[in-house]
VOMI-226065 format. One record per atom (N, C-alpha, C): residue number from 1; residue in three letters; x, y, z. Coordinates in pm, whole numbers. Each point is the difference from the previous one (the first is absolute). Last residue first. Example, Ala and Ser with C-alpha at 12.3 -4.5 7.8 and 13.67 -1.06 7.14 Angstrom:
! VOMI-226065
LUMRO    k    r       X       Y       Z
LUMRO    2  Ser    1285    -225     708
LUMRO    2  Ser      82     119       6
LUMRO    2  Ser     -77     109      73
LUMRO    1  Ala      29    -572      -7
LUMRO    1  Ala     -89     119       0
LUMRO    1  Ala      90     120       0
***
This chain:
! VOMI-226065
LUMRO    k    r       X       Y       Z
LUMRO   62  Unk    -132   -1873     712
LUMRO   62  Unk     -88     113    -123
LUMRO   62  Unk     147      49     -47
LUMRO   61  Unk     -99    -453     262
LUMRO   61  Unk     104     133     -36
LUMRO   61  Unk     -69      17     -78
LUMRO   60  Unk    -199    -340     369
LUMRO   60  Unk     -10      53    -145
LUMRO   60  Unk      65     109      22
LUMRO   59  Unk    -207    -368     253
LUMRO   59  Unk     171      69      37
LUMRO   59  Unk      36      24    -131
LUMRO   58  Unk    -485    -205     315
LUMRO   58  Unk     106      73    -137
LUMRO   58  Unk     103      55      39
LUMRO   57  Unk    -324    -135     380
LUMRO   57  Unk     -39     -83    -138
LUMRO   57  Unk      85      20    -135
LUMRO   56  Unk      31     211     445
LUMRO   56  Unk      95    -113      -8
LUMRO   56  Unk     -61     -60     -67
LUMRO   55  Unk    -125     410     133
LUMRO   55  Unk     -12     -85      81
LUMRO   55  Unk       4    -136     -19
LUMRO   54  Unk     182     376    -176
LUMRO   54  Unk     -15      37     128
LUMRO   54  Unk     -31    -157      74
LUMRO   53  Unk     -54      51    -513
LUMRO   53  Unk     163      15      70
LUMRO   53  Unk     -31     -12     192
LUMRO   52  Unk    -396      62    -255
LUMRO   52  Unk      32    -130       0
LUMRO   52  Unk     163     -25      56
LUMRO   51  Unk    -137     416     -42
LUMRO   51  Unk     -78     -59     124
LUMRO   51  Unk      14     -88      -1
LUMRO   50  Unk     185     190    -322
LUMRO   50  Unk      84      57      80
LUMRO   50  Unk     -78     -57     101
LUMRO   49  Unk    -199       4    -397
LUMRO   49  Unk      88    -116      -7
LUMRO   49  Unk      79      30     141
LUMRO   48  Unk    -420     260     -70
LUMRO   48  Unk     -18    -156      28
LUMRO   48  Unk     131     -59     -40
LUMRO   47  Unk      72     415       4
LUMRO   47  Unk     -37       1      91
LUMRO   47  Unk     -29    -166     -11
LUMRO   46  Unk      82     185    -410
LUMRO   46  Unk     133       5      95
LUMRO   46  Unk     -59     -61     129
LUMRO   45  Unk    -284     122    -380
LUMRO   45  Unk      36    -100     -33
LUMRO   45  Unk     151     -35     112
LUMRO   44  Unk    -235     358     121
LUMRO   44  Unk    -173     -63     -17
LUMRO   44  Unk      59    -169    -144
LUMRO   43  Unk     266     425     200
LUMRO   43  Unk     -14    -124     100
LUMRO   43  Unk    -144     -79     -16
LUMRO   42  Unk     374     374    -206
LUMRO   42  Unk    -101    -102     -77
LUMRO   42  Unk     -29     -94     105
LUMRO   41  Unk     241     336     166
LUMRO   41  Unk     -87      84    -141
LUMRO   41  Unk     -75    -120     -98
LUMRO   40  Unk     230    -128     413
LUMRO   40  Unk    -103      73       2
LUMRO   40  Unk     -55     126     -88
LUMRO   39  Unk     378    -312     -32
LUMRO   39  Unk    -141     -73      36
LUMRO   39  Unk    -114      73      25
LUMRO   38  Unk     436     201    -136
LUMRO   38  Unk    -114     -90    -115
LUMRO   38  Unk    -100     -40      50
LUMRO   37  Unk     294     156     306
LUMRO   37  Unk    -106     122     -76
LUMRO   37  Unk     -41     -82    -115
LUMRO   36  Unk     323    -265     273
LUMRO   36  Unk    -149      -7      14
LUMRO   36  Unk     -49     148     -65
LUMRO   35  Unk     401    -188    -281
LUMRO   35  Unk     -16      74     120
LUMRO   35  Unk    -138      10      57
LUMRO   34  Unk     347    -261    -323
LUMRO   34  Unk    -121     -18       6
LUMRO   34  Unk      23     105     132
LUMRO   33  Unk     359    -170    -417
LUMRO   33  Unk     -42      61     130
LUMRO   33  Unk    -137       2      23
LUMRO   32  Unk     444    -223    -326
LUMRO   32  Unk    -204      29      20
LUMRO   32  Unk     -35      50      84
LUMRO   31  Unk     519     112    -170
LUMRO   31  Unk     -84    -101      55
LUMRO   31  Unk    -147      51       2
LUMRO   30  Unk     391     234    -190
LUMRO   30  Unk     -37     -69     -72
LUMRO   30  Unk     -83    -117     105
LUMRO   29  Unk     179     479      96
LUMRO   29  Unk     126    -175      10
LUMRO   29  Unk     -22     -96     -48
LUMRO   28  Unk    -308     350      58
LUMRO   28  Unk     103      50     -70
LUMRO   28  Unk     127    -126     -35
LUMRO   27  Unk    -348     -58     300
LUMRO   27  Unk     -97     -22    -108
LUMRO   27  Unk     104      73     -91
LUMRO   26  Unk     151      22     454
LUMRO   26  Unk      -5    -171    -100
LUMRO   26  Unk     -77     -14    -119
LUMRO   25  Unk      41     402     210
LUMRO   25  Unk      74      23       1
LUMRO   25  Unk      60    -162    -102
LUMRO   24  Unk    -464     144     218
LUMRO   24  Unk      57      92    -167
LUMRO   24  Unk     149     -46     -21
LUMRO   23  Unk    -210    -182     405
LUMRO   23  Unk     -43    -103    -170
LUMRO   23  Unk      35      95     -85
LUMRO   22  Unk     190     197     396
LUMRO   22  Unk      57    -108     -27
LUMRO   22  Unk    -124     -59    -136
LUMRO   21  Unk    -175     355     175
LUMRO   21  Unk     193      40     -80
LUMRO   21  Unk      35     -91      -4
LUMRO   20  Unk    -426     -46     231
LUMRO   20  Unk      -5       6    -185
LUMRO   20  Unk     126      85     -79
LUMRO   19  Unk     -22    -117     511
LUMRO   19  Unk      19    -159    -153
LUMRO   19  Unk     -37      71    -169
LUMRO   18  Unk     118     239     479
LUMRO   18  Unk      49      30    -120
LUMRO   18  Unk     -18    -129     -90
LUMRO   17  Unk    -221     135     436
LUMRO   17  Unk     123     -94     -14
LUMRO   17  Unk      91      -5    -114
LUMRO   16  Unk    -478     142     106
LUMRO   16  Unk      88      70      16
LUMRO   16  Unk     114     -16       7
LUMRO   15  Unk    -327    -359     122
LUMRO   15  Unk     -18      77     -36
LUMRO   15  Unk     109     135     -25
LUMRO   14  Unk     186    -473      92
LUMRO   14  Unk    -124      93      59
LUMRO   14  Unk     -24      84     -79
LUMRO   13  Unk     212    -436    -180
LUMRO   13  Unk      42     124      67
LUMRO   13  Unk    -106      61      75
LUMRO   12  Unk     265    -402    -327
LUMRO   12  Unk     -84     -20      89
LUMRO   12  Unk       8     106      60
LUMRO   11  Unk     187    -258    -424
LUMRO   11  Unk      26     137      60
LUMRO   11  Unk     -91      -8      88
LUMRO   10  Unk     220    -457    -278
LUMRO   10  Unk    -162     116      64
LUMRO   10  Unk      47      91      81
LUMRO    9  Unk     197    -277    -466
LUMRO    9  Unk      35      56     108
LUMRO    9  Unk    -154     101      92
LUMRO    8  Unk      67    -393    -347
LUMRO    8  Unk     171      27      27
LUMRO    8  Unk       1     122     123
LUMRO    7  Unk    -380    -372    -262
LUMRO    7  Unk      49     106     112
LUMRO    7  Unk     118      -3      -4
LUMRO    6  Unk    -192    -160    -478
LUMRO    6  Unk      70     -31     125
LUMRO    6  Unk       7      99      90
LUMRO    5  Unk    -151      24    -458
LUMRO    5  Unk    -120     -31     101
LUMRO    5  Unk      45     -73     135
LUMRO    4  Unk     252     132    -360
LUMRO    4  Unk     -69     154      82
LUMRO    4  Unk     -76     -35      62
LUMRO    3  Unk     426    -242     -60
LUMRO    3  Unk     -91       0     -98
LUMRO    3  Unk    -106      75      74
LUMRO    2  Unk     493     110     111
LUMRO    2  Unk     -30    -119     -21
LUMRO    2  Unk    -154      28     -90
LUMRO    1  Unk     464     307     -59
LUMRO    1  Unk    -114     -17      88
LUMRO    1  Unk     -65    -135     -26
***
């Protein structure tokens, strides 16, 4: 694998879509995964970085 703070791969889904079988499945396979339920179990340090994402001030991997 390359260095962890490299994107190697974005899963992109709707709701109900099975992403949290796919980040369980890459988080077994040994990659960093990030799923928005983080953001919103912590969106009081998540939320202001994900707004700056949106609107094109940052391009930060968690």
């Amino acid at each position: 694998m390359t260095k962890p703070s490299e994107l190697q791969i974005i899963g992109a889904g709707y709701c109900r879509t099975g992403t949290m079988s796919t980040k369980t499945a890459l988080d077994k396979l040994g990659y960093n995964t990030h799923h928005m339920f983080e953001v919103m179990k912590n969106m009081e340090t998540q939320g202001p970085l994900w707004l700056d994402v949106v609107a094109g001030r940052s391009c930060v991997l968690i």
